[in-house]
C-alpha positions in Angstrom: -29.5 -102.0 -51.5 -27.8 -101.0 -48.3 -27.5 -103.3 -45.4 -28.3 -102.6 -42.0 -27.7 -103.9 -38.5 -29.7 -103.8 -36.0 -27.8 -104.0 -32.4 -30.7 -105.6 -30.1 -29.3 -104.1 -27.1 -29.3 -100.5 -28.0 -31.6 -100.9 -31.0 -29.1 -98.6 -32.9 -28.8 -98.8 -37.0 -25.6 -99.3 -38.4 -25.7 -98.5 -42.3 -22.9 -100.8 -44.1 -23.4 -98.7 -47.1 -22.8 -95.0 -47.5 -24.5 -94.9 -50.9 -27.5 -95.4 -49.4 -27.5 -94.3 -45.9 -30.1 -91.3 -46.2 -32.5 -94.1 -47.1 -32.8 -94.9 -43.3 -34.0 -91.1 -42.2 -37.8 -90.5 -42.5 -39.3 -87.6 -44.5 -40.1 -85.9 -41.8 -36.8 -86.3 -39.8 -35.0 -85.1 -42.9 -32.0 -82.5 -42.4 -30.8 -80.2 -45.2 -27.5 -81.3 -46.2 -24.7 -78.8 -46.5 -23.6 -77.2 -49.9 -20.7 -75.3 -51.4 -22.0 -71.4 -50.6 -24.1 -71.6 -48.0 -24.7 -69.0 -45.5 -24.9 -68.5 -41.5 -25.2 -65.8 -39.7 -22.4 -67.2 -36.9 -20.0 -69.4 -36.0 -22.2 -70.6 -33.8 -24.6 -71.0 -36.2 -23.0 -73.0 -38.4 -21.7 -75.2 -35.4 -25.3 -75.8 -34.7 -26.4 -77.0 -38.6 -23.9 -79.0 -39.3 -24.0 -81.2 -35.5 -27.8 -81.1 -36.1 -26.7 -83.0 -39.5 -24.5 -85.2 -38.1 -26.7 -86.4 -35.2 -29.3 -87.3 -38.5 -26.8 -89.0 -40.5 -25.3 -91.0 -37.5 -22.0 -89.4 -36.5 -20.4 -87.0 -34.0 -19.5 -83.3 -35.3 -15.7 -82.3 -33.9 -15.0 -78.9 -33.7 -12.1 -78.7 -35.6 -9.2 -76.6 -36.9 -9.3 -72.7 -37.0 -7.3 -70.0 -39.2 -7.2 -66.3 -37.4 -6.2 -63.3 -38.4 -2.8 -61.6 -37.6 -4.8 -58.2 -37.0 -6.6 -58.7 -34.2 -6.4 -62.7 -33.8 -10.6 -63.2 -34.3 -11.1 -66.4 -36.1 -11.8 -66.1 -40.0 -12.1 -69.4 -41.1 -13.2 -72.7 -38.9 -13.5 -76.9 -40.0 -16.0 -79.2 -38.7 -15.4 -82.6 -39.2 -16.3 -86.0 -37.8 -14.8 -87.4 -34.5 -13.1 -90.4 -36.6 -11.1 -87.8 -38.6 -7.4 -88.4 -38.6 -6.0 -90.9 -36.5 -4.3 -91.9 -33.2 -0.1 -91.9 -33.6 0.9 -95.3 -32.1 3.0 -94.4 -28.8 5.7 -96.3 -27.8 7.5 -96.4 -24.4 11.6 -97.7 -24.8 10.5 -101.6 -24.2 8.2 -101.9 -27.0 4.7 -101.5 -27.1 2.6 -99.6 -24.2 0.9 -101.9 -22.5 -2.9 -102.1 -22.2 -3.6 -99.9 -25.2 -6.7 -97.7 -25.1 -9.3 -98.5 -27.8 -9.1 -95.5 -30.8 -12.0 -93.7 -32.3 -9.9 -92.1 -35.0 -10.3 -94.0 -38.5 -9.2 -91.4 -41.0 -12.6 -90.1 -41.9 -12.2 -87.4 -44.0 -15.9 -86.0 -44.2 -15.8 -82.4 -42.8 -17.4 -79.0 -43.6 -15.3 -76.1 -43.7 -16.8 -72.7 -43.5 -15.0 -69.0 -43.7 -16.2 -65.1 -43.0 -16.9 -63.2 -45.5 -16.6 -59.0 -45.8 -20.4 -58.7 -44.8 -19.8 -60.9 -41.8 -21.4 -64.2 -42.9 -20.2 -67.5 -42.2 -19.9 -69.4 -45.7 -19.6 -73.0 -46.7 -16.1 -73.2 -49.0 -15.8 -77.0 -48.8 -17.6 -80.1 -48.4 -16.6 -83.5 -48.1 -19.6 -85.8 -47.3 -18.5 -89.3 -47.8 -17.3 -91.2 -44.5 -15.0 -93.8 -44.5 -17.0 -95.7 -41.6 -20.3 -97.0 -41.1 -22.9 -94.4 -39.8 -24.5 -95.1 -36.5 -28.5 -93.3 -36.4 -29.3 -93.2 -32.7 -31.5 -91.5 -30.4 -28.7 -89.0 -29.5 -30.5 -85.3 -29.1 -27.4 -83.2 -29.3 -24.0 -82.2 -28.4 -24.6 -82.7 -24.8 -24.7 -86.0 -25.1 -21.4 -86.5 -27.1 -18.8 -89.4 -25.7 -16.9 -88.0 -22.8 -13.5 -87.4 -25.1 -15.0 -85.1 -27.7 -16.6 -83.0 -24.6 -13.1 -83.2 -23.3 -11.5 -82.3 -26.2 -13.9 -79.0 -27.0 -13.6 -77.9 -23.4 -9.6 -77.8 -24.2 -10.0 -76.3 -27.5 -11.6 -73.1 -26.0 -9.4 -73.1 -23.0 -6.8 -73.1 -25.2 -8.3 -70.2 -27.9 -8.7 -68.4 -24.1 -5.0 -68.6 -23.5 -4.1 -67.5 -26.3 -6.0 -64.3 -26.6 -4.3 -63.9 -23.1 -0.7 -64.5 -24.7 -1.4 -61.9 -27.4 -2.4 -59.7 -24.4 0.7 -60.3 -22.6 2.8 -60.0 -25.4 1.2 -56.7 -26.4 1.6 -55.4 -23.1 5.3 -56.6 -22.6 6.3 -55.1 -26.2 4.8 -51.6 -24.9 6.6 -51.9 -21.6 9.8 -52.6 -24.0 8.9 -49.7 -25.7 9.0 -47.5 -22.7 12.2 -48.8 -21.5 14.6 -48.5 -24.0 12.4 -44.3 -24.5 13.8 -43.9 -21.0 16.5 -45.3 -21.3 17.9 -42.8 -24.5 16.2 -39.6 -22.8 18.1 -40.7 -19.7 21.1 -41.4 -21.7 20.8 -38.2 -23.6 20.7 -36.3 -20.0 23.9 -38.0 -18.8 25.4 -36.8 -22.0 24.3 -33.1 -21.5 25.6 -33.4 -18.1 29.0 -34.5 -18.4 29.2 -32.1 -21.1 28.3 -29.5 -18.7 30.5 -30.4 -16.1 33.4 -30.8 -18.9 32.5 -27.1 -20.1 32.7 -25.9 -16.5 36.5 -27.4 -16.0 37.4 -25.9 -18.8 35.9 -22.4 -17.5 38.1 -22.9 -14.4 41.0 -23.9 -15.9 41.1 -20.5 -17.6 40.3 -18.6 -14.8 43.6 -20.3 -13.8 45.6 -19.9 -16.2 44.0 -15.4 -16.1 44.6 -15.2 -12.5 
């Protein structure tokens, strides 16, 4: 039997057994729970299933890691995991320990969903980890826009960052094509030079013989 806690405050319900924690969630606020194949028809999509299956199950969805291709940079693959995956490195300053160390939310967890593109353009679920290695809190929370100030933080960097870097690739595109340019200009200017110091050489020589005649 799996035990729960009840905080009287908040009146949140913290399952102490992940064997059993679906037992707490009513028929009718069921979620379907992801599986090895399924199908979205976006990114988005797929975003939007598995945070409304975390915010059942009682944890936060972080938008995770992304593979893209070396084509054209768009994103083929993408993982989303729970906010307690991996954990926090322990920072040290030269005197020892920082001081006043902030609480961590990482714990290792492990549970994630990873899905990929496929040639017709769907979004397809290749792997599924669904145990967590923490207890599961079922609250009130309606959605992602209510998510702990850190992991709104920390998706608001992850797309500023996917922004900057489709402007790198731009930049970079546009600086190998200047390149390009350059060093065209530079051989047809290099190639004129040429043809005119052989001109002027072929002219001396014309005088020197009309010279040498007269």
């Amino acid at each position: 039997m799996a035990l729960l806690a009840v905080d009287s405050h908040s009146g949140a319900i913290t399952v102490d057994s992940f064997a059993e924690r679906e037992s707490i969630v009513s028929e009718e606020n069921s979620v379907q729970e992801p599986c090895i194949g399924m199908e979205f028809d976006s990114e988005d999509a797929a975003k939007e299933f598995y945070d409304e299956y975390a915010r059942h199950l009682g944890f936060i969805m972080r938008i995770d890691q992304c593979r893209r291709s070396e084509v054209d940079k768009r994103i083929l693959s993408r993982r989303l995991s729970c906010n307690k995956q991996g954990y926090n490195a322990k920072m040290r300053d030269q005197y020892g320990p920082v001081r006043n160390p902030r609480g961590s939310s990482r714990e290792g967890c492990k549970a994630m969903m990873l899905v990929k593109v496929d040639k017709a353009g769907k979004w397809v679920v290749s792997r599924f980890v669904k145990e967590h290695t923490h207890p599961l809190v079922v609250s009130g929370r309606p959605s992602r826009n209510q998510m702990d100030h850190k992991d709104r933080r920390i998706q608001v960097l992850t797309l500023e960052l996917e922004h900057q870097d489709k402007l790198c690739d731009l930049y970079r595109e546009q600086l190998i094509t200047l390149l390009k340019n350059v060093e065209e200009q530079t051989e047809l200017l290099s190639s004129k030079i040429q043809e005119v110091v052989g001109n002027v050489r072929d002219f001396e020589t014309e005088v020197q013989k009309s010279s040498h005649c007269s």
